[in-house]
C-alpha positions as CSV (number, residue, x, y, z in Angstrom):
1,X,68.7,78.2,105.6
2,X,65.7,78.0,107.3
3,X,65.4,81.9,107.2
4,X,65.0,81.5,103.4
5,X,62.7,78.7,103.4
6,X,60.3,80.2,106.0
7,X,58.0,81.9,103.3
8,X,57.3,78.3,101.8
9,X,56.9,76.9,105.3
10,X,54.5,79.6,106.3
11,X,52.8,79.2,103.3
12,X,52.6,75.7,103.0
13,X,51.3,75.5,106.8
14,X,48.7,78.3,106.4
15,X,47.0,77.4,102.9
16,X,48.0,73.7,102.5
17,X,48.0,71.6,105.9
18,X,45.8,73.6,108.1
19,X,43.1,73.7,105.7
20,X,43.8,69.7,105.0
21,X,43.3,69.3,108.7
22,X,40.3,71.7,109.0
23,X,38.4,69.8,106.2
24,X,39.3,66.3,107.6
25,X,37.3,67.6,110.9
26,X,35.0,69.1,108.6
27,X,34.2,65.6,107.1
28,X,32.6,64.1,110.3
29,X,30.4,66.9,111.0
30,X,27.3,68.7,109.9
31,X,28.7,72.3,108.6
32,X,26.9,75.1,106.2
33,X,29.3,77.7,106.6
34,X,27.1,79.7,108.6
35,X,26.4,78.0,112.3
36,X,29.1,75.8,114.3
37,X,30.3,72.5,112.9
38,X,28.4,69.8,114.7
39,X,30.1,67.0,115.0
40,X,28.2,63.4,113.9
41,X,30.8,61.0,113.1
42,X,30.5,59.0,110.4
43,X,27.2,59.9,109.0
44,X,28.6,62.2,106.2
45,X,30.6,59.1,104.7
46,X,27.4,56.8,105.8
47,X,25.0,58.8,103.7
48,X,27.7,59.0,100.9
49,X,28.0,55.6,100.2
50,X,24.3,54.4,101.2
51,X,21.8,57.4,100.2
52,X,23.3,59.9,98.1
53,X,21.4,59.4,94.9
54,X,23.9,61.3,92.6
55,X,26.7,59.8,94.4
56,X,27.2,57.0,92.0
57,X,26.0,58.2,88.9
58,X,29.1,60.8,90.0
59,X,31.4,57.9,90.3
60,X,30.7,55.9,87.0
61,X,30.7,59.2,84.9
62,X,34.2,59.6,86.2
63,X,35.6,56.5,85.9
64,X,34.0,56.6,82.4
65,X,35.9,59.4,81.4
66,X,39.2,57.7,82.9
67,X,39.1,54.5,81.6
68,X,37.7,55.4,77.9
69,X,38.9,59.1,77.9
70,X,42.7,58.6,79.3
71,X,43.7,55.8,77.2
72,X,42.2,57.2,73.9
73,X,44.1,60.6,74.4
74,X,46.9,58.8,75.0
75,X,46.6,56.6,71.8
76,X,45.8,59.8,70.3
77,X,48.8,61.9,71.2
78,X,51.5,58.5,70.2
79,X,49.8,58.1,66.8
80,X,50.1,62.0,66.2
81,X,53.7,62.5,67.8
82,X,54.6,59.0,65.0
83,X,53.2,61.1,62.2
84,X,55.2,64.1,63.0
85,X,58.5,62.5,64.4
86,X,59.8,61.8,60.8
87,X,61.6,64.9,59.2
88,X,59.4,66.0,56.0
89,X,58.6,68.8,54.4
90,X,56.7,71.4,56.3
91,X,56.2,69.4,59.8
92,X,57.2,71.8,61.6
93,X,53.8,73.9,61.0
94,X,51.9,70.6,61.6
95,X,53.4,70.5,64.8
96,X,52.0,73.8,65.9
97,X,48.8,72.9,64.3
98,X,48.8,70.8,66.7
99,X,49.9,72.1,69.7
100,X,47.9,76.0,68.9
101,X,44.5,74.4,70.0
102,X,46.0,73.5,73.9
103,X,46.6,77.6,74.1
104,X,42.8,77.9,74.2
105,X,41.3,78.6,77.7
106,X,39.6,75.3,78.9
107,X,36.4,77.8,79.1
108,X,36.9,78.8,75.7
109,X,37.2,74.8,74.3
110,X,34.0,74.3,75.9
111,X,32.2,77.2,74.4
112,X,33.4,76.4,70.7
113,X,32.8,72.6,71.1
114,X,29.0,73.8,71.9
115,X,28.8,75.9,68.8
116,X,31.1,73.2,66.5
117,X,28.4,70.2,68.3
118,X,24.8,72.1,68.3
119,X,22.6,69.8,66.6
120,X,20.8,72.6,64.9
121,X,23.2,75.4,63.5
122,X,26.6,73.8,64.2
123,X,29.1,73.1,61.3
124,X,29.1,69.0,62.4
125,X,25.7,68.4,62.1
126,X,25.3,70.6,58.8
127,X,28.3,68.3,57.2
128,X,26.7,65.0,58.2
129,X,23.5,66.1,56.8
130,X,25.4,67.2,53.5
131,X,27.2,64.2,53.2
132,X,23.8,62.2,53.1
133,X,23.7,61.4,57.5
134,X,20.0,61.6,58.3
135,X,19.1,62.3,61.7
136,X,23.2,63.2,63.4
137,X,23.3,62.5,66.9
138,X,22.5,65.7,69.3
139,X,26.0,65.7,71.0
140,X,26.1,67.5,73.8
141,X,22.4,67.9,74.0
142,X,21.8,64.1,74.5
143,X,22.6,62.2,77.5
144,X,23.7,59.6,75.3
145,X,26.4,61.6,73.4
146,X,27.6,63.7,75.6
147,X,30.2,61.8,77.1
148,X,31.5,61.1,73.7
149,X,31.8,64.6,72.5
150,X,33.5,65.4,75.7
151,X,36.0,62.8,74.7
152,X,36.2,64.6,71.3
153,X,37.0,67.9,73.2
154,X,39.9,66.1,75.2
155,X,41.5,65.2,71.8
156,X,41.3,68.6,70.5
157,X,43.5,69.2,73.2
158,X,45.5,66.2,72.8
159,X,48.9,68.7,71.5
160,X,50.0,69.3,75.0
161,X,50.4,65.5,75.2
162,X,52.2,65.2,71.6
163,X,55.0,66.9,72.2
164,X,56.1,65.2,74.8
165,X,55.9,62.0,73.5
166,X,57.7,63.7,70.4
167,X,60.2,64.6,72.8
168,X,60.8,61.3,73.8
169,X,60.4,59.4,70.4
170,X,63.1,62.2,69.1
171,X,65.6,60.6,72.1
172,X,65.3,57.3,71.1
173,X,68.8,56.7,69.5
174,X,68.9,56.2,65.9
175,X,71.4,53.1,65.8
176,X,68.7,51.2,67.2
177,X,66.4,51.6,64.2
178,X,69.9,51.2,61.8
179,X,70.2,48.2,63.9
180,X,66.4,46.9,63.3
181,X,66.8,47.7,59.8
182,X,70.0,45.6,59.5
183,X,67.6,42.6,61.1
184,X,64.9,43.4,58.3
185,X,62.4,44.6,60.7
186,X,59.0,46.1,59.5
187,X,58.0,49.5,60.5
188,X,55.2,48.0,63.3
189,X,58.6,45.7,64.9
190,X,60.4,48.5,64.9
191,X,57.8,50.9,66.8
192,X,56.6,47.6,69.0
193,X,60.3,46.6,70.1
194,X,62.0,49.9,69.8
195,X,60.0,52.8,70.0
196,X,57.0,51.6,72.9
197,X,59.8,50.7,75.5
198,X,62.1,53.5,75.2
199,X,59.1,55.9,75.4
200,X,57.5,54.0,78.2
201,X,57.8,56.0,80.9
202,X,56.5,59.1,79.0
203,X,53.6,56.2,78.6
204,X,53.6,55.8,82.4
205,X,54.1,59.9,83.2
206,X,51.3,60.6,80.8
207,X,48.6,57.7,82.5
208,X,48.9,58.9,86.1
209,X,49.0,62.7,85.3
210,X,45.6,61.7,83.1
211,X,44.4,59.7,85.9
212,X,44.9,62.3,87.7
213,X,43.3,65.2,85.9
214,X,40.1,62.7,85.1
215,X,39.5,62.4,88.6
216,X,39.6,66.4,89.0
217,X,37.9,67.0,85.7
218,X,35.4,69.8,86.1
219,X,35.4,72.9,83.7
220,X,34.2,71.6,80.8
221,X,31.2,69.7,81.8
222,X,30.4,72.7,84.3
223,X,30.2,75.1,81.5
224,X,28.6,73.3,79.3
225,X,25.8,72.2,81.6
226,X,25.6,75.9,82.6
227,X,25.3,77.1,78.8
228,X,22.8,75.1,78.3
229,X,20.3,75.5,81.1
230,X,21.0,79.1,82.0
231,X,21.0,77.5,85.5
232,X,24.1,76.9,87.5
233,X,21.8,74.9,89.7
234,X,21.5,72.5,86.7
235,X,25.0,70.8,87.0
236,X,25.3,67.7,85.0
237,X,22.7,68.7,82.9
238,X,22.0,66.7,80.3
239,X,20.2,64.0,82.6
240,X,23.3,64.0,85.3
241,X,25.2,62.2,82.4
242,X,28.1,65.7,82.8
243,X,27.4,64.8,86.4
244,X,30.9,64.1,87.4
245,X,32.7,63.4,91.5
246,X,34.0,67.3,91.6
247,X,31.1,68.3,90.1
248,X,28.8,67.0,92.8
249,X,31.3,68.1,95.4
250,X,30.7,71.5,93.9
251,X,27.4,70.9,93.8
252,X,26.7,69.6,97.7
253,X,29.6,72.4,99.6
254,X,29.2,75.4,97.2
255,X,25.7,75.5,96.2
256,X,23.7,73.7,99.0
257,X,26.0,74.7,101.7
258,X,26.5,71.2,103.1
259,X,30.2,71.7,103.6
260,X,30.6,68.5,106.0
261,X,29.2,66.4,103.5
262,X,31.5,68.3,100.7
263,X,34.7,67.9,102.9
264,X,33.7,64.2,103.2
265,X,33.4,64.3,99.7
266,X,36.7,65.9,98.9
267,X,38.9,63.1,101.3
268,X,37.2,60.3,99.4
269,X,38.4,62.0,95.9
270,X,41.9,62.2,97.5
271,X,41.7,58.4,98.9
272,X,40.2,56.8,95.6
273,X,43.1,58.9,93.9
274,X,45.9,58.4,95.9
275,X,45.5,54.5,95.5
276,X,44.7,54.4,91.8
277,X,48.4,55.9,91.2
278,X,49.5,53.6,93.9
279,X,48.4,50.7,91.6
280,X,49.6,52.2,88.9
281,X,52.8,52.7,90.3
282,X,53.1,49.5,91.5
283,X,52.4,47.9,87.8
284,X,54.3,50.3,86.8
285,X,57.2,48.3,86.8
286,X,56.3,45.3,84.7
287,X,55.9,47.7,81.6
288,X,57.9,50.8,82.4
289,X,61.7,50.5,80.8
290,X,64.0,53.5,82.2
291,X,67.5,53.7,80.4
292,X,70.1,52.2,82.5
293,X,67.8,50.4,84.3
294,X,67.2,53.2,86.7
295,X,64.2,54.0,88.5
């Protein structure tokens, strides 16, 4: 047995917890890569929290992008997977409508969302001004908008998302809706008492995997940013607001070398992570039905 599990084990020891362990150390000393780690305690965390000027313009781009982006993808994917749960005439090709986009590299969204959003010779901009919109906002050329339109590119990719809560609004058993019917329930009281709890925990799945993926968001802004300065020094550009905690991580070990600092980065992103799905875990089960009552 453990003949056969020894390539995970090696594998898992030599790219998973000894580099875990290495960057832990790595956190409490000064390191560039280049000379011996120095080791200075807590003065990597200190300077993090206290005189890091990005540091927090990091932290509130990424906690915007959790707590407005998360919750409108997934209010996004339900209202989509409702429209295309009902059998009807040619839903099937809706639902790959749907889902096609989520095929596209995440390199690839970025780059069309910068041709679709270009305040000058995109297609957006041009239909607002047809349509009688005097001076259209400048997307992901403004500071201001570009959070925003970054939210719009996460629900063009909202199909990924759809079909598994179309998976799990296709489960819920039909003599529950016979039943609601029977009671002369609307269509809201049946999708408020039927359909929310039974597809809770896809809810539940779908809030700490986006949790997840906000805290570790990074492609997107990165490419844009790069596109539109030329620079990959210019990360966050416009104005830091595509500035987000990966990115500066990025920023600080790969590009200035600091890799102490970046490490010290990198265990905070873990922390701040591990005990957001902790809460949400923990709330978890004041909302979250499973059937059978099982957890």
């Amino acid at each position: 047995m453990l003949l056969f599990m020894s390539p995970w084990i090696v594998g898992f020891l030599a790219f998973t917890l000894y580099p875990m362990i290495s960057s832990l150390y790595f956190s409490f000393t000064s390191y560039d890569l280049l000379s011996t780690p120095h080791w200075i305690g807590l003065e990597n965390y200190r300077f993090m929290f206290t005189k890091d000027p990005l540091f927090w313009t990091a932290i509130k781009n990424t906690a915007w992008i959790i707590v407005i982006g998360v919750p409108v993808r997934i209010l996004a994917a339900i209202v989509t997977a409702s429209l295309l749960v009902r059998p009807k005439r040619g839903v099937k090709a809706y639902r790959t409508l749907f889902f096609v986009p989520t095929l596209a590299p995440a390199v690839a969204a970025a780059l069309a969302f910068l041709f679709l959003f270009n305040p000058e010779t995109g297609p957006v901009n041009q239909i607002l001004g047809a349509v009688g919109i005097k001076d259209p906002p400048l997307w992901l050329f403004d500071a201001q908008w570009s959070k925003p339109t970054l939210v719009l590119l996460i629900l063009w990719g909202v199909g990924d998302a759809m079909i598994i809560f179309l998976a799990g609004m296709l489960d819920v058993p039909r003599q529950l809706y016979e039943a609601a019917d029977i009671e002369g329930a609307s269509g809201w009281q049946k999708f408020r008492s039927v359909t929310l709890p039974l597809i809770s925990p896809v809810i539940f799945f779908s809030l700490v995997v986006g949790v997840i993926y906000g805290f570790q968001y990074f492609t997107q802004p990165y490419v844009i940013s790069f596109w539109l300065t030329g620079d990959a020094a210019q990360i966050g550009h416009p104005q830091n607001s595509l500035l987000f905690f990966t990115s500066r991580l990025y920023q600080m070990g790969f590009q200035n070398f600091k890799m102490g600092y970046a490490s010290a980065l990198a265990w905070v992103l873990l922390l701040v992570t591990m005990i957001c799905t902790l809460l949400i875990l923990r709330n978890s089960r004041r909302w979250v039905h499973y059937g059978g009552g099982l957890r």
